[in-house]
PDB file of N, CA, C and O in Angstrom:
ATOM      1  N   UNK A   1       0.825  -1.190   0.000  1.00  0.00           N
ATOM      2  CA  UNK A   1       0.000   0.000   0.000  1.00  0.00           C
ATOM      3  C   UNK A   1       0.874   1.260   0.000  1.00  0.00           C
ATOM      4  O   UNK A   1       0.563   2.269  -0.633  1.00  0.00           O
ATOM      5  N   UNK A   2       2.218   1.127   0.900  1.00  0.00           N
ATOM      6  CA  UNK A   2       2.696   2.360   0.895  1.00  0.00           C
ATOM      7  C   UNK A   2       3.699   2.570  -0.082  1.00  0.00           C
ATOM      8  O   UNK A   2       4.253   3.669  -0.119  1.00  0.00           O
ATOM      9  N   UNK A   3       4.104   1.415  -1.114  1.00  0.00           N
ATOM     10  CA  UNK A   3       4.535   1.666  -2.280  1.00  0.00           C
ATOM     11  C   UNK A   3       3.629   2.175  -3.464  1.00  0.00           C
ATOM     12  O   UNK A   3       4.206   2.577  -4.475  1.00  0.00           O
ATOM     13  N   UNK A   4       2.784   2.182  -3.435  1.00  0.00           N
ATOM     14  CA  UNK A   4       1.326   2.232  -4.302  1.00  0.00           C
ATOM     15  C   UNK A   4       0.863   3.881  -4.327  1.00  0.00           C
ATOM     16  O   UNK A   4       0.438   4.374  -5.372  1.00  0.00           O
ATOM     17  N   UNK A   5       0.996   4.722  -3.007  1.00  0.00           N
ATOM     18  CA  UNK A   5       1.025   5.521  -2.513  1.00  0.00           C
ATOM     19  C   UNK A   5       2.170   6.395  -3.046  1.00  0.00           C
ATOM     20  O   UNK A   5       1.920   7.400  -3.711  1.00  0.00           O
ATOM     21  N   UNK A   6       3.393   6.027  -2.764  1.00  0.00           N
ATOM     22  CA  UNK A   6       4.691   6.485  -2.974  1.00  0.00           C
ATOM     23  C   UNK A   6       4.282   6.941  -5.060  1.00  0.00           C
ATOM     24  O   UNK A   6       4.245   8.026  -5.639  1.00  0.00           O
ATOM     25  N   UNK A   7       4.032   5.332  -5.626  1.00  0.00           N
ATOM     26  CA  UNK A   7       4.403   5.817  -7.018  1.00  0.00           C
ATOM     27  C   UNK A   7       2.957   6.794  -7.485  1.00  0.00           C
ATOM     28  O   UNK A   7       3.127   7.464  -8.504  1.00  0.00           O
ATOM     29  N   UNK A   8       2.039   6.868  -7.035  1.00  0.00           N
ATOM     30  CA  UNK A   8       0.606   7.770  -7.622  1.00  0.00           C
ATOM     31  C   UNK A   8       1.022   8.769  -7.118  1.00  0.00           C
ATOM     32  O   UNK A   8       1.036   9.604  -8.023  1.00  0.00           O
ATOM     33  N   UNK A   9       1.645   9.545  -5.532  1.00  0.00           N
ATOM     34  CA  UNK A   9       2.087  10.793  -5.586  1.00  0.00           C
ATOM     35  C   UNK A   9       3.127  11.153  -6.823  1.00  0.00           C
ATOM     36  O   UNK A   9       3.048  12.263  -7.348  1.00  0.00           O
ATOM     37  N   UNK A  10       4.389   9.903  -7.406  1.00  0.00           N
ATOM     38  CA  UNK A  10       4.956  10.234  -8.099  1.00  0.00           C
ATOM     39  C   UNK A  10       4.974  10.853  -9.372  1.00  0.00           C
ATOM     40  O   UNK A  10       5.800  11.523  -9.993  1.00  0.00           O
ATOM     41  N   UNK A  11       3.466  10.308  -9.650  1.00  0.00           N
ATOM     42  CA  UNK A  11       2.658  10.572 -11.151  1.00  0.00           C
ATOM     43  C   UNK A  11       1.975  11.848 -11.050  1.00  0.00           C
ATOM     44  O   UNK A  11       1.942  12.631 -11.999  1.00  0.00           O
ATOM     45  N   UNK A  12       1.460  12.067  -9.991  1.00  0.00           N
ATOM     46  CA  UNK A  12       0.903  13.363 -10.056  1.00  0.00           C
ATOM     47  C   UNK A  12       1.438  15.029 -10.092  1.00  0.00           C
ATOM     48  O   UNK A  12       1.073  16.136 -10.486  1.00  0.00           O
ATOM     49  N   UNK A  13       2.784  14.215  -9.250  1.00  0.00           N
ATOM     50  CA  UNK A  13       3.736  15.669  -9.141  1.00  0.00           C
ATOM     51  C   UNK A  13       4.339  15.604 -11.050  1.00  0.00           C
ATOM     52  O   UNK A  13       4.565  16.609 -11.723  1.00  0.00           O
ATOM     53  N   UNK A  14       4.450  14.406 -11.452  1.00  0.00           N
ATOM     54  CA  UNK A  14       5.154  14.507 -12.998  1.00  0.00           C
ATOM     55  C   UNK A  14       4.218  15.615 -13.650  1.00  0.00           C
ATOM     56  O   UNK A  14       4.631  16.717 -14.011  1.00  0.00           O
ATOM     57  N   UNK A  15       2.776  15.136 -13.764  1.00  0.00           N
ATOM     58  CA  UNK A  15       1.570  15.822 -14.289  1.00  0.00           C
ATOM     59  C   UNK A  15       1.487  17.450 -13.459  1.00  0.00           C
ATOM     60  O   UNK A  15       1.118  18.524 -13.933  1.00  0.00           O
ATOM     61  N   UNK A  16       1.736  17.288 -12.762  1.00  0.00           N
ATOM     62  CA  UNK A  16       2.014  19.445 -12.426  1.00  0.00           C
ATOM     63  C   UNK A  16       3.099  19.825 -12.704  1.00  0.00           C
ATOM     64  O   UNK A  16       3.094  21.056 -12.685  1.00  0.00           O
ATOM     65  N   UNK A  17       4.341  19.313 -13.036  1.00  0.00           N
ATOM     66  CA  UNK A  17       5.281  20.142 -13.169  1.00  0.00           C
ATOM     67  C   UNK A  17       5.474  19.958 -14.745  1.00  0.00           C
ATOM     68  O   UNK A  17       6.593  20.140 -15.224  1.00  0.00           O
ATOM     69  N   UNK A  18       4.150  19.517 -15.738  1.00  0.00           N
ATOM     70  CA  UNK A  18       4.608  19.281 -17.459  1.00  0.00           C
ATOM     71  C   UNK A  18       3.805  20.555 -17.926  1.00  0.00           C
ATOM     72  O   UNK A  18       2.632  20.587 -17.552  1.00  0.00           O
ATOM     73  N   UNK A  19       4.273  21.639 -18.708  1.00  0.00           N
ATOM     74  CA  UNK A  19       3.289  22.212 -19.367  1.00  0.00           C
ATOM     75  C   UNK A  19       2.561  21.906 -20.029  1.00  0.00           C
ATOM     76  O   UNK A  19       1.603  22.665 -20.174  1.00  0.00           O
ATOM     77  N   UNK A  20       2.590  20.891 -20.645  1.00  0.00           N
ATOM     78  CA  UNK A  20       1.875  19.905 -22.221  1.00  0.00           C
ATOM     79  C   UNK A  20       0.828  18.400 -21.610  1.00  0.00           C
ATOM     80  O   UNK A  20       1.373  17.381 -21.186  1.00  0.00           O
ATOM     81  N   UNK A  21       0.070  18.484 -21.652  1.00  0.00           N
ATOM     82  CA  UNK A  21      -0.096  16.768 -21.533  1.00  0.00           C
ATOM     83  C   UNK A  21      -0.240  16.220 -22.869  1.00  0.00           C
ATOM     84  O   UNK A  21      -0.662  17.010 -23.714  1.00  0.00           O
ATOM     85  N   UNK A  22       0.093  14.705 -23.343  1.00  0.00           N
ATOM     86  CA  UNK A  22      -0.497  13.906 -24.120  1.00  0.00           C
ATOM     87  C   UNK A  22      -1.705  13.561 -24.358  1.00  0.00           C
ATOM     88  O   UNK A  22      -2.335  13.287 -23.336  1.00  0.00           O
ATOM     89  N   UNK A  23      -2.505  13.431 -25.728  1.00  0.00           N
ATOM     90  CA  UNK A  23      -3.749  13.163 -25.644  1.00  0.00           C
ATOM     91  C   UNK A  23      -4.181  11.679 -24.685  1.00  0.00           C
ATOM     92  O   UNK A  23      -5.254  11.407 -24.146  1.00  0.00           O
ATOM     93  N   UNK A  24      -2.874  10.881 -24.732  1.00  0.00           N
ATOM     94  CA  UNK A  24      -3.468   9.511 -23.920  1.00  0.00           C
ATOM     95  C   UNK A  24      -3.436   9.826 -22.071  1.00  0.00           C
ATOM     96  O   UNK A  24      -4.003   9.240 -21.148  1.00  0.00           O
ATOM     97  N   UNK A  25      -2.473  11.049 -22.100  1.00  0.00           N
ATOM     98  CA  UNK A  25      -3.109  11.640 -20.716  1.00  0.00           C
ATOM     99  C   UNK A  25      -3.904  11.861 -20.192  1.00  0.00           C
ATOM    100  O   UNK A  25      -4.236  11.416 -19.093  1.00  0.00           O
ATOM    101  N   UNK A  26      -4.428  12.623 -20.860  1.00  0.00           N
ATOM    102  CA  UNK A  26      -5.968  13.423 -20.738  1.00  0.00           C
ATOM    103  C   UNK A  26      -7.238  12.372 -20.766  1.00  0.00           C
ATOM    104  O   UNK A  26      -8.379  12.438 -20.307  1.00  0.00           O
ATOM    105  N   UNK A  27      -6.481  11.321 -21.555  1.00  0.00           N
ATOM    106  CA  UNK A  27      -7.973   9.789 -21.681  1.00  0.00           C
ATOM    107  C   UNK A  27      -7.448   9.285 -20.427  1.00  0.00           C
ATOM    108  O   UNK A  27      -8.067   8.635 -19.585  1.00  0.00           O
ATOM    109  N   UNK A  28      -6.655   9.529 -20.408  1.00  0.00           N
ATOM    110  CA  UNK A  28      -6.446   8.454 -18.646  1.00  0.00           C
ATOM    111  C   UNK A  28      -6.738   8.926 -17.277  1.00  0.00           C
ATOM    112  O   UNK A  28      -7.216   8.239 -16.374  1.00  0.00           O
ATOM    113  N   UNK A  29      -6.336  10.413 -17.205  1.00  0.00           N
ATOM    114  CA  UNK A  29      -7.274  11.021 -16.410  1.00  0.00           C
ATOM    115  C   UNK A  29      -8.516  11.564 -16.409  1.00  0.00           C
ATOM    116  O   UNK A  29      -9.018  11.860 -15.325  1.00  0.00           O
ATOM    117  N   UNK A  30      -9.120  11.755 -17.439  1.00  0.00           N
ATOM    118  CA  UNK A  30     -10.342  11.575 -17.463  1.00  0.00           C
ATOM    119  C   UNK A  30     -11.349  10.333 -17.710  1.00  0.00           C
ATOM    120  O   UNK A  30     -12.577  10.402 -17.664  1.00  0.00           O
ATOM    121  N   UNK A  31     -10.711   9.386 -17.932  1.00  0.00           N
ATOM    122  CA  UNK A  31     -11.151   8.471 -17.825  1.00  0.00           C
ATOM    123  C   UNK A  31     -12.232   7.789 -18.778  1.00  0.00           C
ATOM    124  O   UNK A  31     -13.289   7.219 -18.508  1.00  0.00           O
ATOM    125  N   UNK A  32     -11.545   8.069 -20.076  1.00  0.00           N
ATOM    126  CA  UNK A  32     -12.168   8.270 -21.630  1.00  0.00           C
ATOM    127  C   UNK A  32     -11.199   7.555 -22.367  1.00  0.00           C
ATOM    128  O   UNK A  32     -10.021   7.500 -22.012  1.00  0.00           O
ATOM    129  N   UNK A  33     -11.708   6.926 -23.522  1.00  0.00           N
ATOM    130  CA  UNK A  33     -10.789   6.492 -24.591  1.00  0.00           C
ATOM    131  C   UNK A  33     -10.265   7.480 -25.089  1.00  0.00           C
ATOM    132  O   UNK A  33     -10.823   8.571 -24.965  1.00  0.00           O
ATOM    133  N   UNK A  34      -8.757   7.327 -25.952  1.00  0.00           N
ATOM    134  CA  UNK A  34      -8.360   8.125 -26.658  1.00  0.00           C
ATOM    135  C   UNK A  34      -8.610   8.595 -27.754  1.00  0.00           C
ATOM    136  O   UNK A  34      -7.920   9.471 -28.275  1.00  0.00           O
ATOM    137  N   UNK A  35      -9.838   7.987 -28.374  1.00  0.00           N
ATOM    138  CA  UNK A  35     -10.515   8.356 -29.475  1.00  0.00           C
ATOM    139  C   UNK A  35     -11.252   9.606 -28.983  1.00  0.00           C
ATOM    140  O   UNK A  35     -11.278  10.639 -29.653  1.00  0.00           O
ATOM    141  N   UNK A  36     -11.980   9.452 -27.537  1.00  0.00           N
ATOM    142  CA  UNK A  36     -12.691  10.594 -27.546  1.00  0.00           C
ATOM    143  C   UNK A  36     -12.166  11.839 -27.166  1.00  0.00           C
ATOM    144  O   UNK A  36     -12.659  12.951 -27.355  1.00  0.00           O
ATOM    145  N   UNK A  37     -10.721  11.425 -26.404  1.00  0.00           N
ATOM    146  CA  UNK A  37      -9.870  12.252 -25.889  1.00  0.00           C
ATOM    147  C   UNK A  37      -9.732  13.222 -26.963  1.00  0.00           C
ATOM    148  O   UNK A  37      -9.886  14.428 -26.768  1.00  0.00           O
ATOM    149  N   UNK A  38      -9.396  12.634 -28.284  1.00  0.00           N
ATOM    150  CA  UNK A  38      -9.407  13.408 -29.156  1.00  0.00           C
ATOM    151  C   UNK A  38     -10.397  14.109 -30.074  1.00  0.00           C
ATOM    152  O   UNK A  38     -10.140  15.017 -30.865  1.00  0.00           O
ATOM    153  N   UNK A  39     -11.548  13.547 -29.841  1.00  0.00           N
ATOM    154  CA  UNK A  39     -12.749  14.192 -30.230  1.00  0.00           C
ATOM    155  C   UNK A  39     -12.910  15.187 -29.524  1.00  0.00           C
ATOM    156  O   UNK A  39     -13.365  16.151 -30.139  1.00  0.00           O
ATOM    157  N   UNK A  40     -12.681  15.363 -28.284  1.00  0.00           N
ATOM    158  CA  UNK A  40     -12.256  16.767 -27.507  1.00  0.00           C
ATOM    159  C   UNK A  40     -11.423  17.879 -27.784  1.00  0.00           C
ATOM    160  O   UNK A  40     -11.634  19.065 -27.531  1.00  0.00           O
ATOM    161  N   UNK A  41     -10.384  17.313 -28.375  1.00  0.00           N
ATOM    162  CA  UNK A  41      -9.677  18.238 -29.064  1.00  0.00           C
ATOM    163  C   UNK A  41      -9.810  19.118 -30.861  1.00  0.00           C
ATOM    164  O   UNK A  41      -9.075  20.023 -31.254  1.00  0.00           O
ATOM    165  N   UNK A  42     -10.647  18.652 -31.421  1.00  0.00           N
ATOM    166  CA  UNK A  42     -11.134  18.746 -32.145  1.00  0.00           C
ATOM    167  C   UNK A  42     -11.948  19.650 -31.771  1.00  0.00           C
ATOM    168  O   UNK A  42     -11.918  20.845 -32.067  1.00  0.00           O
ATOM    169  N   UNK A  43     -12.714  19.077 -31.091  1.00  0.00           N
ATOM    170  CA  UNK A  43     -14.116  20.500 -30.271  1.00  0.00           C
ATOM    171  C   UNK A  43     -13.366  22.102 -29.753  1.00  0.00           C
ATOM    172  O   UNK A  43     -14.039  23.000 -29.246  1.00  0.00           O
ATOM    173  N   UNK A  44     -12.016  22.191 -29.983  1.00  0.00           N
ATOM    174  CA  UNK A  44     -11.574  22.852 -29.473  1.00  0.00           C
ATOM    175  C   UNK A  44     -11.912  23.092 -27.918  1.00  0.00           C
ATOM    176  O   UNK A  44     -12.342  24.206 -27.618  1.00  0.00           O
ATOM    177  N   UNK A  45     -11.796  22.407 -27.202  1.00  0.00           N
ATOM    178  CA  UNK A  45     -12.342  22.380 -25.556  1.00  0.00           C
ATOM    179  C   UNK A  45     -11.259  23.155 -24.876  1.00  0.00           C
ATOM    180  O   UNK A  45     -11.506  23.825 -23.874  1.00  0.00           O
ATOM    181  N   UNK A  46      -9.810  23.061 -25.512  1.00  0.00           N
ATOM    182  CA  UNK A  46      -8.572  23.286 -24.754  1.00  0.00           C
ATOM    183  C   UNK A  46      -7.585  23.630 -25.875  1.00  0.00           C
ATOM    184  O   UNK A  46      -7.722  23.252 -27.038  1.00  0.00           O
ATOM    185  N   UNK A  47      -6.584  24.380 -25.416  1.00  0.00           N
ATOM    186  CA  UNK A  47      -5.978  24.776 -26.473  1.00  0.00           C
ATOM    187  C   UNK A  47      -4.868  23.616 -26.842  1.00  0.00           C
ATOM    188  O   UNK A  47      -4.030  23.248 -26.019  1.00  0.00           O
ATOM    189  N   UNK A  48      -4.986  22.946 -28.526  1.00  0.00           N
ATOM    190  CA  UNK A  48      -3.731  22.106 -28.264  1.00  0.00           C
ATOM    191  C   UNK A  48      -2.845  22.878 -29.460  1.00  0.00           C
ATOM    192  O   UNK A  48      -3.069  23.964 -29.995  1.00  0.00           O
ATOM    193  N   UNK A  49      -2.072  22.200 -29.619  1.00  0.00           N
ATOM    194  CA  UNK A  49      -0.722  22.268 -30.640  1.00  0.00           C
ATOM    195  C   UNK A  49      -0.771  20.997 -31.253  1.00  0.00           C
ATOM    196  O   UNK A  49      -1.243  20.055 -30.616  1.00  0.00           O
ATOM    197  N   UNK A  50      -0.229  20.796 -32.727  1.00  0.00           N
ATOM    198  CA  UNK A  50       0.418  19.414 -33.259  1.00  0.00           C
ATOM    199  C   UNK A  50       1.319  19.588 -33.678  1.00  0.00           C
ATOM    200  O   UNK A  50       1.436  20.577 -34.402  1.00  0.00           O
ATOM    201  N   UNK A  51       2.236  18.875 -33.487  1.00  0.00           N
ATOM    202  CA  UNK A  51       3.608  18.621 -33.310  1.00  0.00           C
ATOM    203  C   UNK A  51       4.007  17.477 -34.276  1.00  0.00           C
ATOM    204  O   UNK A  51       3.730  16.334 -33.913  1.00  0.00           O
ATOM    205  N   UNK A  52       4.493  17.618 -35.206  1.00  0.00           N
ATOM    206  CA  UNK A  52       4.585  16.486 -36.464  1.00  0.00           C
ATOM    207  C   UNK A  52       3.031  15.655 -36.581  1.00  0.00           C
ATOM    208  O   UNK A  52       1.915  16.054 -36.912  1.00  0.00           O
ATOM    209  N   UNK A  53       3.537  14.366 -36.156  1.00  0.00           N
ATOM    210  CA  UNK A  53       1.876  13.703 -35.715  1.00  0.00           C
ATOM    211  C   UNK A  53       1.522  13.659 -34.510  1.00  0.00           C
ATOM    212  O   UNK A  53       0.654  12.919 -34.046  1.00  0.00           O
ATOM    213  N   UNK A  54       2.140  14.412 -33.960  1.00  0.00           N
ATOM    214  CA  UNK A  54       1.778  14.330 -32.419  1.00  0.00           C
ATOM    215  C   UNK A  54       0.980  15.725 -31.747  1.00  0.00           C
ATOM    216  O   UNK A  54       1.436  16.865 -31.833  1.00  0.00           O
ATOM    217  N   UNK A  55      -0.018  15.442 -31.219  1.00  0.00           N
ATOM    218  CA  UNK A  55      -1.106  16.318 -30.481  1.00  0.00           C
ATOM    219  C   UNK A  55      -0.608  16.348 -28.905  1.00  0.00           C
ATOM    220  O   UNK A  55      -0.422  15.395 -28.148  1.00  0.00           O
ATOM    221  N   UNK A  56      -0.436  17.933 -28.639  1.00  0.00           N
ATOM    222  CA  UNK A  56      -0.388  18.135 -27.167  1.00  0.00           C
ATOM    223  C   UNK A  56      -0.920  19.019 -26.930  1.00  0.00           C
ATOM    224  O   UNK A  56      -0.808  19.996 -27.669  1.00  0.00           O
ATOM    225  N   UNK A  57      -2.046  19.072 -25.348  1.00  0.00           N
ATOM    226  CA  UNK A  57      -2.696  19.629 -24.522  1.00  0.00           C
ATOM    227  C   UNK A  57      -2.068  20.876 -23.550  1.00  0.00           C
ATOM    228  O   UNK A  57      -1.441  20.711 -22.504  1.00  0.00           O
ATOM    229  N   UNK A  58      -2.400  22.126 -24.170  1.00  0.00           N
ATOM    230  CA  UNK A  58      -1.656  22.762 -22.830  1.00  0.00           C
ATOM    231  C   UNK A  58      -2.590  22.354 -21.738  1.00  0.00           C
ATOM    232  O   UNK A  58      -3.799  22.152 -21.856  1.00  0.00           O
ATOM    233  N   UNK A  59      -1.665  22.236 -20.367  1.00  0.00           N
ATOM    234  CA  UNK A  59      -1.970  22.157 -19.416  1.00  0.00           C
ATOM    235  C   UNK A  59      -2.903  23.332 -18.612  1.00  0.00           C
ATOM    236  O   UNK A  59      -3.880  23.077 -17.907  1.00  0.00           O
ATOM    237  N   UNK A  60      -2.496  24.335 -18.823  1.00  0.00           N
ATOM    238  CA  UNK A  60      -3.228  25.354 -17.965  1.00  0.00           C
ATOM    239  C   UNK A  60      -4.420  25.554 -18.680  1.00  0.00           C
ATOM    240  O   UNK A  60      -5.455  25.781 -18.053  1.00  0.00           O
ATOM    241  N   UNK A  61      -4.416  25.478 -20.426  1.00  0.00           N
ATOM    242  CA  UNK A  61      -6.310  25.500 -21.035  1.00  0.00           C
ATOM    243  C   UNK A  61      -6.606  23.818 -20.064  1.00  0.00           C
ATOM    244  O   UNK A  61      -7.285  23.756 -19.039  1.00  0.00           O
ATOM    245  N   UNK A  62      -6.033  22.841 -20.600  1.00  0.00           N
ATOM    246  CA  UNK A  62      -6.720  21.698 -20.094  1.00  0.00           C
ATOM    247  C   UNK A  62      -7.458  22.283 -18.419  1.00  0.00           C
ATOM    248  O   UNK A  62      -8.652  22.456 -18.173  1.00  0.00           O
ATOM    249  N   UNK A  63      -6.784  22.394 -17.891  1.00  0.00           N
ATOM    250  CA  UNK A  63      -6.840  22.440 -16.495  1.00  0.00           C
ATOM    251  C   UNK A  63      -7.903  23.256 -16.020  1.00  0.00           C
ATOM    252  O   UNK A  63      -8.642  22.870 -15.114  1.00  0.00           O
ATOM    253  N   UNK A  64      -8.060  24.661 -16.728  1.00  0.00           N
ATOM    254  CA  UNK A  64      -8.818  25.551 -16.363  1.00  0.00           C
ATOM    255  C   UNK A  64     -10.258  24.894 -17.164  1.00  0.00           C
ATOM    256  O   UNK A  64     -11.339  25.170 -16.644  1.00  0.00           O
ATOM    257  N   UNK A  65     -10.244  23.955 -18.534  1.00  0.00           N
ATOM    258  CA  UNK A  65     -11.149  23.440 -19.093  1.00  0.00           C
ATOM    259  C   UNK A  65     -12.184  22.944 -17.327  1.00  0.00           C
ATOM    260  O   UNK A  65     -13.076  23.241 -16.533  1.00  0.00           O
ATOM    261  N   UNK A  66     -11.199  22.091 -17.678  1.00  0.00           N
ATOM    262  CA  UNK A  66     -11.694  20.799 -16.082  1.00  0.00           C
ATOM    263  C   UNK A  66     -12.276  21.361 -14.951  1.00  0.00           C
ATOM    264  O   UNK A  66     -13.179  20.830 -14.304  1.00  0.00           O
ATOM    265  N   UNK A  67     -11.612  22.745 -14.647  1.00  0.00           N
ATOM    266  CA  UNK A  67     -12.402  23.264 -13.224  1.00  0.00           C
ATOM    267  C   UNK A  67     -13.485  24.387 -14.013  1.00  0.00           C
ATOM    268  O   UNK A  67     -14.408  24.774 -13.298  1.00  0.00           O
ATOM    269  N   UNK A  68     -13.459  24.673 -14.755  1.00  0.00           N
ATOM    270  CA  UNK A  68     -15.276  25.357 -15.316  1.00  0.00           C
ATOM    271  C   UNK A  68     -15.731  23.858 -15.249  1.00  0.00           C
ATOM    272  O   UNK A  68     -16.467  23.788 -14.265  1.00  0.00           O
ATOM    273  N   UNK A  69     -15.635  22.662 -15.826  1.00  0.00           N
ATOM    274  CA  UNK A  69     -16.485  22.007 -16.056  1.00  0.00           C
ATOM    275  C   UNK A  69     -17.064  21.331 -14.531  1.00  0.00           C
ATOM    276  O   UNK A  69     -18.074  20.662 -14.753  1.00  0.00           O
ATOM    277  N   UNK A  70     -16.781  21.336 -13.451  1.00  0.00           N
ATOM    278  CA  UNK A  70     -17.216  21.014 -12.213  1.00  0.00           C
ATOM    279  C   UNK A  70     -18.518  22.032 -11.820  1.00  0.00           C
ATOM    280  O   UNK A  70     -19.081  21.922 -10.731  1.00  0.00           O
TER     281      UNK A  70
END
């Protein structure tokens, strides 16, 4: 338990100190496939960037997305 503990604080401090998340981030903490993860992004919900083929989430639109949506 208190290794379990140890590595989920570890993940969370990674996730505040990244400016960017990954779209499979954002499905994992929200708790969505990555298909829809990205149907979100599309909706423009949050501001992303693409990066060759790669899609990233700023963190502070994501974030501020998430607390309007509560």
């Amino acid at each position: 338990m208190a290794a379990e503990n140890y590595q989920n604080t570890n993940v969370c401090q990674v996730y505040q100190e990244k400016r960017t998340y990954s779209v499979q981030e954002v499905a994992d903490m929200l708790q969505i496939s990555k298909s829809r993860a990205y149907a979100l992004c599309k909706q423009a919900q949050f501001k992303t960037v693409k990066i060759g083929k790669y899609v990233r989430i700023s963190k502070t639109s994501f974030d501020n997305w998430l607390d309007s949506a509560e």
